[in-house]
PDB file with SEQRES, HELIX, SHEET and CRYST1 records, atoms N, CA, C and O in Angstrom:
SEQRES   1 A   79  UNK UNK UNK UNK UNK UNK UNK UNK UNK UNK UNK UNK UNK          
SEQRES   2 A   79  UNK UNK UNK UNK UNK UNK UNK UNK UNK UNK UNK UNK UNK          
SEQRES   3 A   79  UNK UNK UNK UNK UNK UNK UNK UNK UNK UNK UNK UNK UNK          
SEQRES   4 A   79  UNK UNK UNK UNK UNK UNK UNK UNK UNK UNK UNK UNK UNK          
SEQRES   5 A   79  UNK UNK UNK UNK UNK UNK UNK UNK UNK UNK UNK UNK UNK          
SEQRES   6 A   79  UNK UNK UNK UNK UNK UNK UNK UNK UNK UNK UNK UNK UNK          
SEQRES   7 A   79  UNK                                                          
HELIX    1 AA1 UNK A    5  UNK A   12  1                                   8    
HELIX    2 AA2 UNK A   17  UNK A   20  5                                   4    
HELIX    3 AA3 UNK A   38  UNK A   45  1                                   8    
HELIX    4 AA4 UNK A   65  UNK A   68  1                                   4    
HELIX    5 AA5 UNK A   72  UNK A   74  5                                   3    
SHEET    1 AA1 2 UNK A  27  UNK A  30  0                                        
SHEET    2 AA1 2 UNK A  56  UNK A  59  1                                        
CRYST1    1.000    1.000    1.000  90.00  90.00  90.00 P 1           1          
ATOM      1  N   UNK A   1     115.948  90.907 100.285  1.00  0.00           N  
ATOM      2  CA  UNK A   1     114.964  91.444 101.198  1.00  0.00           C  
ATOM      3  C   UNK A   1     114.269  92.633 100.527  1.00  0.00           C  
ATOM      4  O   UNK A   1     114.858  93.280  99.660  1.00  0.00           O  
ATOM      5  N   UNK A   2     113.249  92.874 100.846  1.00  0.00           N  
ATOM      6  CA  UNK A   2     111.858  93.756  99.991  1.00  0.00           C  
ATOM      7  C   UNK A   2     111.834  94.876 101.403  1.00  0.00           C  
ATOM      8  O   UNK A   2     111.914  94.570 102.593  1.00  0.00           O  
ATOM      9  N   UNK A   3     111.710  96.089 100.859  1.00  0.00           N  
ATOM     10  CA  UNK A   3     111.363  97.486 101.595  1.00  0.00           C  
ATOM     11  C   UNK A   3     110.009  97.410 101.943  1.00  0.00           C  
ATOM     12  O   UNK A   3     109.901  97.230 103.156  1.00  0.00           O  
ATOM     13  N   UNK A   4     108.787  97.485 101.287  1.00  0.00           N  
ATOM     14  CA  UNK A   4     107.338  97.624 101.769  1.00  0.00           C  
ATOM     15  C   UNK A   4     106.599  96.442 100.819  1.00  0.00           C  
ATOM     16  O   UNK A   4     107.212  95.694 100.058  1.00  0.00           O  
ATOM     17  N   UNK A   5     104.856  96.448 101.080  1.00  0.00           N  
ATOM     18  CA  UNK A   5     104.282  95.311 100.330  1.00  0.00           C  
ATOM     19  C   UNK A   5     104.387  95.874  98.706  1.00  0.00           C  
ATOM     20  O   UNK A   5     104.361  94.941  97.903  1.00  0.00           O  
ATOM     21  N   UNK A   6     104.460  96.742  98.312  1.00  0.00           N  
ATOM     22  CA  UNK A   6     104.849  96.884  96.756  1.00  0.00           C  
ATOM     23  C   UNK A   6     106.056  96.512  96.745  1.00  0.00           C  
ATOM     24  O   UNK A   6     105.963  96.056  95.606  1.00  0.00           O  
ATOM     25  N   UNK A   7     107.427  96.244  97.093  1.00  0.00           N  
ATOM     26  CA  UNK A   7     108.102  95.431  96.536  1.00  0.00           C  
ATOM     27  C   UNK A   7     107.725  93.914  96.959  1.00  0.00           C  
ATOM     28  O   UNK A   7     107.929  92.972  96.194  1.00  0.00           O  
ATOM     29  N   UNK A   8     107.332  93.808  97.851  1.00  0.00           N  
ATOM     30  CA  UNK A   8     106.765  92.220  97.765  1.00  0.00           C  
ATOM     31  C   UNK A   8     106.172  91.646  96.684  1.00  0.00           C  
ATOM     32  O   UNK A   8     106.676  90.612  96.244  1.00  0.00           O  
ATOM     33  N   UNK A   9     105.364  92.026  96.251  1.00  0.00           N  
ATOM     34  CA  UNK A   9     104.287  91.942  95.036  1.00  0.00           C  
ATOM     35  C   UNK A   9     105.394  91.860  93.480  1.00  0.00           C  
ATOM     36  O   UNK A   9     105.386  91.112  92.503  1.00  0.00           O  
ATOM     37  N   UNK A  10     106.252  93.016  93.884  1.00  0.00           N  
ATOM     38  CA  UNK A  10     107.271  93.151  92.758  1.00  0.00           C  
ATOM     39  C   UNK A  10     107.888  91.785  92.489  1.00  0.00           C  
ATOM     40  O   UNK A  10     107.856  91.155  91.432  1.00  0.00           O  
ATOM     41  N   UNK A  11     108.520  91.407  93.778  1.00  0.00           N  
ATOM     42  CA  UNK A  11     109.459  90.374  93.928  1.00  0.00           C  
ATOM     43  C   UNK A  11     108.958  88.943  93.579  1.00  0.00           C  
ATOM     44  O   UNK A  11     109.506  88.048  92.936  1.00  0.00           O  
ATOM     45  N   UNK A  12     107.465  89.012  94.345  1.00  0.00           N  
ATOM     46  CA  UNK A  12     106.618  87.676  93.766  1.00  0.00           C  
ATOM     47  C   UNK A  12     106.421  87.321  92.423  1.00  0.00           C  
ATOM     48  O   UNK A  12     106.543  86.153  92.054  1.00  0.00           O  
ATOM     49  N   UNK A  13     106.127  88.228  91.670  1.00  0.00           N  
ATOM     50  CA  UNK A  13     105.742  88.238  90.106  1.00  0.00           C  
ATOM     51  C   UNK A  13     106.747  88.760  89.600  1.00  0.00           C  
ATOM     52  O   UNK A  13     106.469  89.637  88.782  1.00  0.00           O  
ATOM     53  N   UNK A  14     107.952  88.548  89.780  1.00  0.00           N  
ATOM     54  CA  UNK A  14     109.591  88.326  89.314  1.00  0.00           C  
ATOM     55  C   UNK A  14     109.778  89.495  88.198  1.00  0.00           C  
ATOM     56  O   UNK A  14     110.228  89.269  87.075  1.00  0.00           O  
ATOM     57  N   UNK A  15     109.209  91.285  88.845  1.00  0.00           N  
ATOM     58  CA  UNK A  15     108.699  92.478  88.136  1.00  0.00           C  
ATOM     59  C   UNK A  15     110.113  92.874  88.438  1.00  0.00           C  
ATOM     60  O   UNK A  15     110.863  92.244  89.184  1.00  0.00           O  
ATOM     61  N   UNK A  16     110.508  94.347  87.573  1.00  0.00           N  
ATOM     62  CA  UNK A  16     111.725  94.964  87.961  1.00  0.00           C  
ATOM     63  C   UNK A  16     113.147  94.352  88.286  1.00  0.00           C  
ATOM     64  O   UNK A  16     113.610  93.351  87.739  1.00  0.00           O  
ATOM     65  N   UNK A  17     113.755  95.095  89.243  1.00  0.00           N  
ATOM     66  CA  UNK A  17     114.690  94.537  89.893  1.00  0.00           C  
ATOM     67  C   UNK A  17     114.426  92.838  90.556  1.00  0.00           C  
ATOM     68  O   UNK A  17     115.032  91.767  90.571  1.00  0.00           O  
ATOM     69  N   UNK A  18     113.797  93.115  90.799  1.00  0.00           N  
ATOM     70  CA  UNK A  18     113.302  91.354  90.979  1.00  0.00           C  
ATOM     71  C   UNK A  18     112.974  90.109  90.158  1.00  0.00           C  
ATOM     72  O   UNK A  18     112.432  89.072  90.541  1.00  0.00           O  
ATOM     73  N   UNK A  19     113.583  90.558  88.506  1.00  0.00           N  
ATOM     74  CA  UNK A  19     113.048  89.931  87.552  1.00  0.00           C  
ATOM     75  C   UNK A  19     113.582  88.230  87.703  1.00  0.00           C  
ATOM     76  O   UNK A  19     112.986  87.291  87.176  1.00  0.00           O  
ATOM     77  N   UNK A  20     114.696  88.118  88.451  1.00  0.00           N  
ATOM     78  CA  UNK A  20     115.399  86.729  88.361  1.00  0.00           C  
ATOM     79  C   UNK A  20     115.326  86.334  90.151  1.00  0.00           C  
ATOM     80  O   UNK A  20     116.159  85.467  90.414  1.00  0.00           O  
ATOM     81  N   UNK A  21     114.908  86.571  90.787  1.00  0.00           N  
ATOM     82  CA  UNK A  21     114.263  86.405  91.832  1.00  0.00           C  
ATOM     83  C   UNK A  21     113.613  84.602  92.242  1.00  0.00           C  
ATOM     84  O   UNK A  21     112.763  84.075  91.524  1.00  0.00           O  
ATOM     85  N   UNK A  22     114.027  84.108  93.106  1.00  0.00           N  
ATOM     86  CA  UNK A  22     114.110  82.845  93.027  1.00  0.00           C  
ATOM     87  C   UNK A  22     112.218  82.795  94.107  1.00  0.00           C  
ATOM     88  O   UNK A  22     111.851  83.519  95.033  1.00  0.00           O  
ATOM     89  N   UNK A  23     111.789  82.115  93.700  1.00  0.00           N  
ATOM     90  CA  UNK A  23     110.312  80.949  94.094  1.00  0.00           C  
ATOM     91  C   UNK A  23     110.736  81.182  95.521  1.00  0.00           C  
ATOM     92  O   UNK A  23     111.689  80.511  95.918  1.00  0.00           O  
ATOM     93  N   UNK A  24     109.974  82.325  96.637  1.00  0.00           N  
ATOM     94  CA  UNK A  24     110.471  81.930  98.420  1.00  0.00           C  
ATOM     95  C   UNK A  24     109.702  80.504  98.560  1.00  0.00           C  
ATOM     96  O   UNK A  24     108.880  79.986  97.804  1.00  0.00           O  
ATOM     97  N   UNK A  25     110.198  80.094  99.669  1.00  0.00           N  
ATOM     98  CA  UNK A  25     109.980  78.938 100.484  1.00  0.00           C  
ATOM     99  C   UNK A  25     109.186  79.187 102.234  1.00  0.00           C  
ATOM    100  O   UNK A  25     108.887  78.425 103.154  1.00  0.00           O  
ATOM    101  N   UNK A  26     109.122  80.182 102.073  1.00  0.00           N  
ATOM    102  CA  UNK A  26     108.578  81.127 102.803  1.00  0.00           C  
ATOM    103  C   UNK A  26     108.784  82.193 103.073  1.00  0.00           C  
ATOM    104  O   UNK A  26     109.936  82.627 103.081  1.00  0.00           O  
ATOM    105  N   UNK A  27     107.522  83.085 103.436  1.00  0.00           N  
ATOM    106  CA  UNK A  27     106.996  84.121 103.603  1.00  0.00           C  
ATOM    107  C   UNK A  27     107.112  84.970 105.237  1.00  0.00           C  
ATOM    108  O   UNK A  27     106.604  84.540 106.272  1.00  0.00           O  
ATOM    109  N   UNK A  28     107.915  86.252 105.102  1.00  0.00           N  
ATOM    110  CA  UNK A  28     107.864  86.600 107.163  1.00  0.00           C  
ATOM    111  C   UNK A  28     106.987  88.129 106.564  1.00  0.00           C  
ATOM    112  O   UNK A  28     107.486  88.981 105.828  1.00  0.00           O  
ATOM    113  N   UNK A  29     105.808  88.134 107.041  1.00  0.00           N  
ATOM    114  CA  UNK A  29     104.710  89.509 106.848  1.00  0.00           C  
ATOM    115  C   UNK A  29     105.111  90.319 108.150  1.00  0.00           C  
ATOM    116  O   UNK A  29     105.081  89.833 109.280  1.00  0.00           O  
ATOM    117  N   UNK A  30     105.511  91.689 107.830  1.00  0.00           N  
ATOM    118  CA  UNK A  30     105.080  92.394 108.691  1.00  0.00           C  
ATOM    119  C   UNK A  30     103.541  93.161 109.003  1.00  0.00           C  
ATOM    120  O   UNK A  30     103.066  94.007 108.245  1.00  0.00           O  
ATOM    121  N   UNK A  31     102.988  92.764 110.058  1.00  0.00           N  
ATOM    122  CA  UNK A  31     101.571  93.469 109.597  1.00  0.00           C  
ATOM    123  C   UNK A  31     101.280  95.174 109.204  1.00  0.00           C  
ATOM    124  O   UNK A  31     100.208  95.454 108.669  1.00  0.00           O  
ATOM    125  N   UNK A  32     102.195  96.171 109.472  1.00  0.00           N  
ATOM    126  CA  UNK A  32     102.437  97.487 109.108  1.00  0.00           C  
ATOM    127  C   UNK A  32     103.293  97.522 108.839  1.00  0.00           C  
ATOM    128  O   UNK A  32     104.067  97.782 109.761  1.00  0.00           O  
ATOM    129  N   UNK A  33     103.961  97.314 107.422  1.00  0.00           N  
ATOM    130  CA  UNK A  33     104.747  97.154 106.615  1.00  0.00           C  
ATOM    131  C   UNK A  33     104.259  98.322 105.552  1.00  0.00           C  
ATOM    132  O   UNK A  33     103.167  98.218 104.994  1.00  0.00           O  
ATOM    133  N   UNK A  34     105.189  99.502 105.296  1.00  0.00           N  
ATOM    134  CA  UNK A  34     104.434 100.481 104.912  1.00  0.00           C  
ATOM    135  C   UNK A  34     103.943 100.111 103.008  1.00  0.00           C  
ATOM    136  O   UNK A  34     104.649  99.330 102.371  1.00  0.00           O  
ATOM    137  N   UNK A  35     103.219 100.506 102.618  1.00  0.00           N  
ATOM    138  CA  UNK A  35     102.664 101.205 101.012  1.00  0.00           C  
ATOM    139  C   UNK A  35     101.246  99.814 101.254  1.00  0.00           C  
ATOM    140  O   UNK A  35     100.037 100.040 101.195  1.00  0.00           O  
ATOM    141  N   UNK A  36     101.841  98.581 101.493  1.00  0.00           N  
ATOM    142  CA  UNK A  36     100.666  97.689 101.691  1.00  0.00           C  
ATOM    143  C   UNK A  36     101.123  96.993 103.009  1.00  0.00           C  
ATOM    144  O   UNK A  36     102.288  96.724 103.303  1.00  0.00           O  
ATOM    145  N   UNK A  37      99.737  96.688 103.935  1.00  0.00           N  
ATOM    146  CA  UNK A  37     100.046  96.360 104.903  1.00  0.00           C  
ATOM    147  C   UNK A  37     100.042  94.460 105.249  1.00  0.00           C  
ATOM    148  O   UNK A  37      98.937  94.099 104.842  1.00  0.00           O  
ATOM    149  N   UNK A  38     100.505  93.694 105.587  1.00  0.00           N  
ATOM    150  CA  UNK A  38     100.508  92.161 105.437  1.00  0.00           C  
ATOM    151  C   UNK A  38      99.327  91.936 105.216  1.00  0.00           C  
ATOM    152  O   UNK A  38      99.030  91.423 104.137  1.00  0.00           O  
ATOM    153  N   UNK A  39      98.180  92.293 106.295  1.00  0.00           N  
ATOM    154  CA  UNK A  39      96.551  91.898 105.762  1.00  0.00           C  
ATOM    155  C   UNK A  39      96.220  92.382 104.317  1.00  0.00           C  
ATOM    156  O   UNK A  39      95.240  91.908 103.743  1.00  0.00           O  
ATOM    157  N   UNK A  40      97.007  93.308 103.717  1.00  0.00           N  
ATOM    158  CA  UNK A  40      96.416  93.731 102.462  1.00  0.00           C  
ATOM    159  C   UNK A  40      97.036  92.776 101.191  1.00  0.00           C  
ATOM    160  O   UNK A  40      96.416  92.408 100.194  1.00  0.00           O  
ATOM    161  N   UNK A  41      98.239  92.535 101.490  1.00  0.00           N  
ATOM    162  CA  UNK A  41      99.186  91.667 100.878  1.00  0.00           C  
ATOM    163  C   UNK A  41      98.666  90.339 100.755  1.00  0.00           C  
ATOM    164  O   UNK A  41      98.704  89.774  99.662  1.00  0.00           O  
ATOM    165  N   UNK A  42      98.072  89.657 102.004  1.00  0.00           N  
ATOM    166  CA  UNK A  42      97.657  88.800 102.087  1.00  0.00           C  
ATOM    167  C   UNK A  42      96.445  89.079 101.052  1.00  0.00           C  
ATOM    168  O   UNK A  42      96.292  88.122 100.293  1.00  0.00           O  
ATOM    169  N   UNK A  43      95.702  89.960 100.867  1.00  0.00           N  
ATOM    170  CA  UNK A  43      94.356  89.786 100.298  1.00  0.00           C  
ATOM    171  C   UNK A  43      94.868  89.583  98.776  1.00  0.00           C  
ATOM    172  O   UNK A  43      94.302  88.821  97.993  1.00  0.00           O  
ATOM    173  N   UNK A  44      96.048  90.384  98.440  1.00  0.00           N  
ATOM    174  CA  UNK A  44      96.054  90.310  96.970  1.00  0.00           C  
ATOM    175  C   UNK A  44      96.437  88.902  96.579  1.00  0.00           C  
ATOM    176  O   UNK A  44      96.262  88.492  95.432  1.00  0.00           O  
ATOM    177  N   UNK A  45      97.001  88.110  97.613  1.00  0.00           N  
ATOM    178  CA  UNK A  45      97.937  87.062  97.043  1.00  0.00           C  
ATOM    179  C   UNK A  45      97.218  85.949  97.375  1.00  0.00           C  
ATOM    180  O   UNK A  45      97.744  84.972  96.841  1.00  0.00           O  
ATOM    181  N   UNK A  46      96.146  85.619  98.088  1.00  0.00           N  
ATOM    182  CA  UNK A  46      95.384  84.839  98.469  1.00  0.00           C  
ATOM    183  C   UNK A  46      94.879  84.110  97.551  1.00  0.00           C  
ATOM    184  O   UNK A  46      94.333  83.156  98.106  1.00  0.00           O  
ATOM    185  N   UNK A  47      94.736  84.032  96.095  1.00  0.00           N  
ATOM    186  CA  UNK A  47      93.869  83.244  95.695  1.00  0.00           C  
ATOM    187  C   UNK A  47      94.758  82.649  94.281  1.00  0.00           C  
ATOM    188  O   UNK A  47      94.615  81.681  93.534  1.00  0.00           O  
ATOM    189  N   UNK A  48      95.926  84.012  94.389  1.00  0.00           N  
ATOM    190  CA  UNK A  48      97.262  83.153  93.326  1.00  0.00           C  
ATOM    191  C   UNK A  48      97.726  81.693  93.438  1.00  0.00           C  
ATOM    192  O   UNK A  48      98.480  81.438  94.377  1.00  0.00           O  
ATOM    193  N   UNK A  49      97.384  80.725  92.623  1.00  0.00           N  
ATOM    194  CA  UNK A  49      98.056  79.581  93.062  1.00  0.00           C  
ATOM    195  C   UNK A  49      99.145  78.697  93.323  1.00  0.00           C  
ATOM    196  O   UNK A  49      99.253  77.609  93.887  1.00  0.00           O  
ATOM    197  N   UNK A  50     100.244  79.815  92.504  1.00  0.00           N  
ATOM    198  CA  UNK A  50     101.488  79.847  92.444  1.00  0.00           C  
ATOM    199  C   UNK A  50     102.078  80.178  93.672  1.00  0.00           C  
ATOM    200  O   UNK A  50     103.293  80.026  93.797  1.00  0.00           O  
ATOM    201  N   UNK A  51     101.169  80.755  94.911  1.00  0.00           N  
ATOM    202  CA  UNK A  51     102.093  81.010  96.232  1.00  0.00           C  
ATOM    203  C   UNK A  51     101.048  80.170  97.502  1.00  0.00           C  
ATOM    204  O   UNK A  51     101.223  80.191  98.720  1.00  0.00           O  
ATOM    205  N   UNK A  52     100.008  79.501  96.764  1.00  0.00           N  
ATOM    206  CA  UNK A  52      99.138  78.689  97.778  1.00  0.00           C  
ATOM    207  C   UNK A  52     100.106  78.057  98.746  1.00  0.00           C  
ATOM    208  O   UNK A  52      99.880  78.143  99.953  1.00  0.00           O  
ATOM    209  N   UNK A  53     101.122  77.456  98.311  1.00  0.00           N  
ATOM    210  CA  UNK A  53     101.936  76.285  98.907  1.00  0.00           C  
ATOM    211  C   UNK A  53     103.299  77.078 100.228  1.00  0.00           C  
ATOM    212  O   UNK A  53     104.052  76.430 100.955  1.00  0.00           O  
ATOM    213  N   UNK A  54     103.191  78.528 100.130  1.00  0.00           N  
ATOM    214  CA  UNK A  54     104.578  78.814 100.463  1.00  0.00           C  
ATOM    215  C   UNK A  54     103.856  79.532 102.062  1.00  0.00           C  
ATOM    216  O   UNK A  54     103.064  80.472 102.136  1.00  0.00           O  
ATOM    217  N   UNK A  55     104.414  78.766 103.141  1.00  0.00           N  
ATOM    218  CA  UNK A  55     104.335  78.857 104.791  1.00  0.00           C  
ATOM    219  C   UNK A  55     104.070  80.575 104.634  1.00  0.00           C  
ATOM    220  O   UNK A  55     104.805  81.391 104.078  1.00  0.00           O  
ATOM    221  N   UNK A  56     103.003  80.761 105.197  1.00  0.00           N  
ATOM    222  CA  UNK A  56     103.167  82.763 105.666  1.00  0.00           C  
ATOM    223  C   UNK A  56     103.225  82.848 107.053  1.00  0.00           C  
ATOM    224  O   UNK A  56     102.274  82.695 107.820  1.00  0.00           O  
ATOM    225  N   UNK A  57     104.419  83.107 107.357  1.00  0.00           N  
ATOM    226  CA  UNK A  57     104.292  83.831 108.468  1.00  0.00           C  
ATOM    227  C   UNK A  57     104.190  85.422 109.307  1.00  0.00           C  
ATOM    228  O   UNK A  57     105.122  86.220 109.414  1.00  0.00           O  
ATOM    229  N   UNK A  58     102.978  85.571 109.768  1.00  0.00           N  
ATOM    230  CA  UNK A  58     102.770  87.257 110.035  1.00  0.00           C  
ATOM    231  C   UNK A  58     103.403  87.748 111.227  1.00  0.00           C  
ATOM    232  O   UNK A  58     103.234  87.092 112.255  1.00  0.00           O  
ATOM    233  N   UNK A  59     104.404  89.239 111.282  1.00  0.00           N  
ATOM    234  CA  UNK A  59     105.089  89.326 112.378  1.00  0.00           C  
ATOM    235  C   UNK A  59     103.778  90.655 112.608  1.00  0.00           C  
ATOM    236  O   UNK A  59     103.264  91.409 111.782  1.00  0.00           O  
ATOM    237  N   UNK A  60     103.566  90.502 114.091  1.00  0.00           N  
ATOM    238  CA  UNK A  60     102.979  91.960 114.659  1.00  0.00           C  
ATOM    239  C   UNK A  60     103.300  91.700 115.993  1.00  0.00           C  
ATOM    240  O   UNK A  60     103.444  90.576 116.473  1.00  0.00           O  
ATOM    241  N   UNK A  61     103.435  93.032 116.729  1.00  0.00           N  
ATOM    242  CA  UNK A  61     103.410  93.380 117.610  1.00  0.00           C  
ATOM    243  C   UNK A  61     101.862  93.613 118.761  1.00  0.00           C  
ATOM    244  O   UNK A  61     101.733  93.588 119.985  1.00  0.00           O  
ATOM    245  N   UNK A  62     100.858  93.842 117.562  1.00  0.00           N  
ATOM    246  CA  UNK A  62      99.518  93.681 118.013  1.00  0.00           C  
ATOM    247  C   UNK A  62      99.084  92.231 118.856  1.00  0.00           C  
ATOM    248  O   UNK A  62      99.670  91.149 118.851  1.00  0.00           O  
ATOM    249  N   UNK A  63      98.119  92.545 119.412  1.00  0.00           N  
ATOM    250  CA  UNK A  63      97.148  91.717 120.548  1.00  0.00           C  
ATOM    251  C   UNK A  63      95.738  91.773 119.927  1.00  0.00           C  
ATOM    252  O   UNK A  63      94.897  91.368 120.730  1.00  0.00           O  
ATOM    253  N   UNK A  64      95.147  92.209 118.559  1.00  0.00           N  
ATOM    254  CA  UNK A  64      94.502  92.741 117.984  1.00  0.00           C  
ATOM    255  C   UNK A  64      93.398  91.461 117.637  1.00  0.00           C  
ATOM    256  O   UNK A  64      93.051  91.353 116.461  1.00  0.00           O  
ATOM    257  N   UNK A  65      92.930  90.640 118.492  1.00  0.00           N  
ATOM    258  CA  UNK A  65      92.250  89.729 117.734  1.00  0.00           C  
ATOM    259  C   UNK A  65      91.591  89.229 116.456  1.00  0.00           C  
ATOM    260  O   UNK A  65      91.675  88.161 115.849  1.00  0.00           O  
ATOM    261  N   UNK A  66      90.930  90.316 116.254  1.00  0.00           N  
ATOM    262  CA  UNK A  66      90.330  90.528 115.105  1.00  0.00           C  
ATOM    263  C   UNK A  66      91.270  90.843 113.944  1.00  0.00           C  
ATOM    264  O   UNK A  66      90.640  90.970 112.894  1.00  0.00           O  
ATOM    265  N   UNK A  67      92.186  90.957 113.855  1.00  0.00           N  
ATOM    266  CA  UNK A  67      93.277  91.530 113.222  1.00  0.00           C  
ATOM    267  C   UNK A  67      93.829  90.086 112.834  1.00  0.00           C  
ATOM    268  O   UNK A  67      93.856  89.678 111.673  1.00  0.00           O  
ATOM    269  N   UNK A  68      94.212  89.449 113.807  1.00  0.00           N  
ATOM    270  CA  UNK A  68      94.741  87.810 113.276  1.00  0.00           C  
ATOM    271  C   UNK A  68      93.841  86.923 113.340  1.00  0.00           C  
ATOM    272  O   UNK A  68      94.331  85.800 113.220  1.00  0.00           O  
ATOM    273  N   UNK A  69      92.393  86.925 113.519  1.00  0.00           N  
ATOM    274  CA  UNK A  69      91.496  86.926 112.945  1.00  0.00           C  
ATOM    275  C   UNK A  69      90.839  86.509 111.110  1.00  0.00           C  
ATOM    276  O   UNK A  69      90.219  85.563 110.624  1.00  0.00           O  
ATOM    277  N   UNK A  70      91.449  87.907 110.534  1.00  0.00           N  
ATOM    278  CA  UNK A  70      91.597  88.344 109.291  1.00  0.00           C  
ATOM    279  C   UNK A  70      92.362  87.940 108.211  1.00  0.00           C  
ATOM    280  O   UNK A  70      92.016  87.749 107.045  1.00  0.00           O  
ATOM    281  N   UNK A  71      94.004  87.780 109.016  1.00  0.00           N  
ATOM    282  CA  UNK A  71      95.110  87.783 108.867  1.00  0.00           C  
ATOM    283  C   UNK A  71      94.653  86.090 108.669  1.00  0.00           C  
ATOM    284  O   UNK A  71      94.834  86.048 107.452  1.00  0.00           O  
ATOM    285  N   UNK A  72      94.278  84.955 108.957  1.00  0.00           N  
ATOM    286  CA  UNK A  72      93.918  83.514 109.325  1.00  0.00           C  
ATOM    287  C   UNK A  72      92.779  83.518 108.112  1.00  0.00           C  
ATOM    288  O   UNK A  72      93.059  82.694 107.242  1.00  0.00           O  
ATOM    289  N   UNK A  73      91.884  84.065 107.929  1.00  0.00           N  
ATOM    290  CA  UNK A  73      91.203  83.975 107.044  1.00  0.00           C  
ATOM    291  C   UNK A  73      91.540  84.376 105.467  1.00  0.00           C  
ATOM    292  O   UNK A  73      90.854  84.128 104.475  1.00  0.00           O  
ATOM    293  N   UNK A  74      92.607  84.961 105.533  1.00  0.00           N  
ATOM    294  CA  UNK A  74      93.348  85.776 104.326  1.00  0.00           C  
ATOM    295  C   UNK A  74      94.284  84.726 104.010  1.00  0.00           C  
ATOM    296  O   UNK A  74      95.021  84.941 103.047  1.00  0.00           O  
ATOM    297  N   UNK A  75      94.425  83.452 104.725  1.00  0.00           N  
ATOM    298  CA  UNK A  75      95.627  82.273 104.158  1.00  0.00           C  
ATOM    299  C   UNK A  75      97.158  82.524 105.362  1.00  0.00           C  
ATOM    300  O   UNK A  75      97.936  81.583 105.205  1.00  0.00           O  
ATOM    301  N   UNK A  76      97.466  83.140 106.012  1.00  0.00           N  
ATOM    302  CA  UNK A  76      98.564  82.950 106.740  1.00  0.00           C  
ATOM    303  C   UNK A  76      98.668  82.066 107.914  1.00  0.00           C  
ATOM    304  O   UNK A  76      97.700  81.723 108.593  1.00  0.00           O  
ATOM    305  N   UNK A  77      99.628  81.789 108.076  1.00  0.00           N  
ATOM    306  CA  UNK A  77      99.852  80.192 108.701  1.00  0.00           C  
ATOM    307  C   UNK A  77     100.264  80.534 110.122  1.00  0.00           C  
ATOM    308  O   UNK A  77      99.454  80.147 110.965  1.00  0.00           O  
ATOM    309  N   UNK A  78     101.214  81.099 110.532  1.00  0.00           N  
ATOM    310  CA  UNK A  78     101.592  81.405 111.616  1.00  0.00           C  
ATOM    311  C   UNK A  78     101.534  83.224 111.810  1.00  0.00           C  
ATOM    312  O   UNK A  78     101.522  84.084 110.928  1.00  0.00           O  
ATOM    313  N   UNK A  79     101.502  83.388 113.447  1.00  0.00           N  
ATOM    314  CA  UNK A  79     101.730  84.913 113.643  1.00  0.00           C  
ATOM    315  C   UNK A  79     102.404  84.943 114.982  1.00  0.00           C  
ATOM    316  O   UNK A  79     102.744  86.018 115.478  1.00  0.00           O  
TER     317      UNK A  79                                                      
END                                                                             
């Protein structure tokens, strides 16, 4: 399990402590997840093709339309 979206990013591109880090099968986003937030995460990872295939699912607490909205247009599958 990853602390904020910089270790996500870490963990994806098998950086640091995460160097042997196995391929997820899916993805659980928190949308304020502190250093990067899931919509931002989502933006960086969106067009990598190496994680096209892996289910995202975004957790929020928001009602924020526009927000999952964004979050839908950025590639995540469920919220």
């Amino acid at each position: 399990m990853v602390e904020d979206g910089e270790e996500v990013l870490s963990y994806l591109h098998q950086q640091g402590q995460f160097r042997d880090a196995p391929h997820p099968d899916l993805m659980l986003l928190d949308l304020n997840m502190p250093k990067l937030t899931g919509l931002e995460l989502l933006d960086e990872i969106k067009d990598e093709s190496k994680f096209k295939d892996i289910p995202i699912v975004l957790l929020t607490v928001s009602d924020d339309d526009d927000e999952v909205l964004k979050a839908l247009e950025l590639g995540m599958h469920y919220y």
